[in-house]
C-alpha positions in Angstrom: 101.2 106.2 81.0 101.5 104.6 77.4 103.9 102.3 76.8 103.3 99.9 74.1 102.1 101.1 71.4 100.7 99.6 68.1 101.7 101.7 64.8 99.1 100.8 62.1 101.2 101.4 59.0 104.9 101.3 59.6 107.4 101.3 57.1 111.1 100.7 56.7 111.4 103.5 54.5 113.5 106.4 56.2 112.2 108.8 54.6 108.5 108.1 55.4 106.8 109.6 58.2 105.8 105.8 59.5 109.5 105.3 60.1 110.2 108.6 61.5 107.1 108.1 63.7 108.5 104.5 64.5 111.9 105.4 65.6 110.8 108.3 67.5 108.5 106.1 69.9 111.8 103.3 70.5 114.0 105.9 70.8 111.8 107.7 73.9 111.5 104.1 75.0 108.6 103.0 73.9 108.1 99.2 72.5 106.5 99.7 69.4 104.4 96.9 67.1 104.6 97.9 63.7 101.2 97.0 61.3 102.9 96.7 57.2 101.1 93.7 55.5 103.7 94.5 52.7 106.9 93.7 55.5 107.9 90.8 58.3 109.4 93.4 59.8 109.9 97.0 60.1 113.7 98.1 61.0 114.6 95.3 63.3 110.9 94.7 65.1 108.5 91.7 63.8 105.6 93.3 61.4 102.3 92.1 61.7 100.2 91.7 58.2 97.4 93.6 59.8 95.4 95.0 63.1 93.4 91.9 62.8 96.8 89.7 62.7 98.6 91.3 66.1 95.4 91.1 67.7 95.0 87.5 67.3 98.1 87.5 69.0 96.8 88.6 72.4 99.5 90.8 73.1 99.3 93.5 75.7 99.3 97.2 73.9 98.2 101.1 75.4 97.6 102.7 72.5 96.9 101.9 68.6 98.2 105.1 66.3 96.8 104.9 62.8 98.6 106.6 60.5 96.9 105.3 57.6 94.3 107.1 55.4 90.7 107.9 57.5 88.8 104.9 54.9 91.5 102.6 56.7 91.4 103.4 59.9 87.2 103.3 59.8 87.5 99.6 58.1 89.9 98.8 61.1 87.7 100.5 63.7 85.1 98.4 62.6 86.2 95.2 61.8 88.1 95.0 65.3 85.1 97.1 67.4 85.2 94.5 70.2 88.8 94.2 70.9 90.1 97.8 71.0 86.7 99.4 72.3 88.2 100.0 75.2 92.0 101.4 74.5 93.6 104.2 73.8 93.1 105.3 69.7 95.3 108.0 68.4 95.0 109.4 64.7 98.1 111.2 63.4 96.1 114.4 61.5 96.1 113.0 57.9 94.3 109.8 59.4 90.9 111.1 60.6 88.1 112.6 59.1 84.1 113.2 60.4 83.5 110.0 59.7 86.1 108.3 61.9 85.1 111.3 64.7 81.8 110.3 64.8 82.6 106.3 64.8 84.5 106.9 67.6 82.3 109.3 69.5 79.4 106.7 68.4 80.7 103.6 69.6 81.4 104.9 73.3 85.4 104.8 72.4 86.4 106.0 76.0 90.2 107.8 74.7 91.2 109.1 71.6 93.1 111.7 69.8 92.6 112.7 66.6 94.5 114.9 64.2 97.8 115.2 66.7 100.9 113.8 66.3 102.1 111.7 68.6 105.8 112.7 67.9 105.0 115.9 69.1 102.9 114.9 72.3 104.5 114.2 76.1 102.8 110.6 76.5 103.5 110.7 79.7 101.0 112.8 80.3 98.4 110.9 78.1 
């Protein structure tokens, strides 16, 4: 089961999908690290300025949910091939296209998701 998940593009707007999608994940337990290189921190959680950043970190994470634009998420896929090849990548439907798909399907991702939200998803289960 997930349980930490890394939201590439948070924001502290409420009335953003990022935020909703933020506060959905804390609020079903969850522990949630935001991505905003624009923020230090999204509601009351430390931001990172990028994937790159909180990977440098070595933190322990499940799952990375993009919910970014596809050319961002491809950029990030790429850049950071080595270090997430082998978790969990979820893209919220506005954050995929083919090219992602078959990036993903290329590179021997093992789990991913794409064009589902995760609001709307029993992790549990995933």
């Amino acid at each position: 089961m997930m349980k930490k998940i890394v939201l590439v593009w948070a924001s502290n707007n409420p009335e953003k999908y990022w935020n909703k999608i933020l506060n959905d994940l804390v609020s079903k337990g969850y522990t949630v690290y935001p991505i905003n290189p624009k923020e230090e921190q999204i509601e009351w959680i430390k931001a990172y300025k990028s994937l790159e950043n909180f990977l440098s970190y070595n933190i322990d994470f499940d799952v990375i949910n993009f919910v970014v634009r596809p050319s961002i998420v491809l950029k990030d896929l790429q850049f950071n091939l080595e270090k997430i090849k082998d978790k969990k990548i979820w893209c919220q439907p506005w954050a995929s296209d083919d090219e992602v798909i078959i990036f993903l399907h290329k590179n021997w991702f093992k789990d991913y998701i794409v064009n589902s939200c995760i609001m709307l998803e029993d992790l549990s289960k995933k």
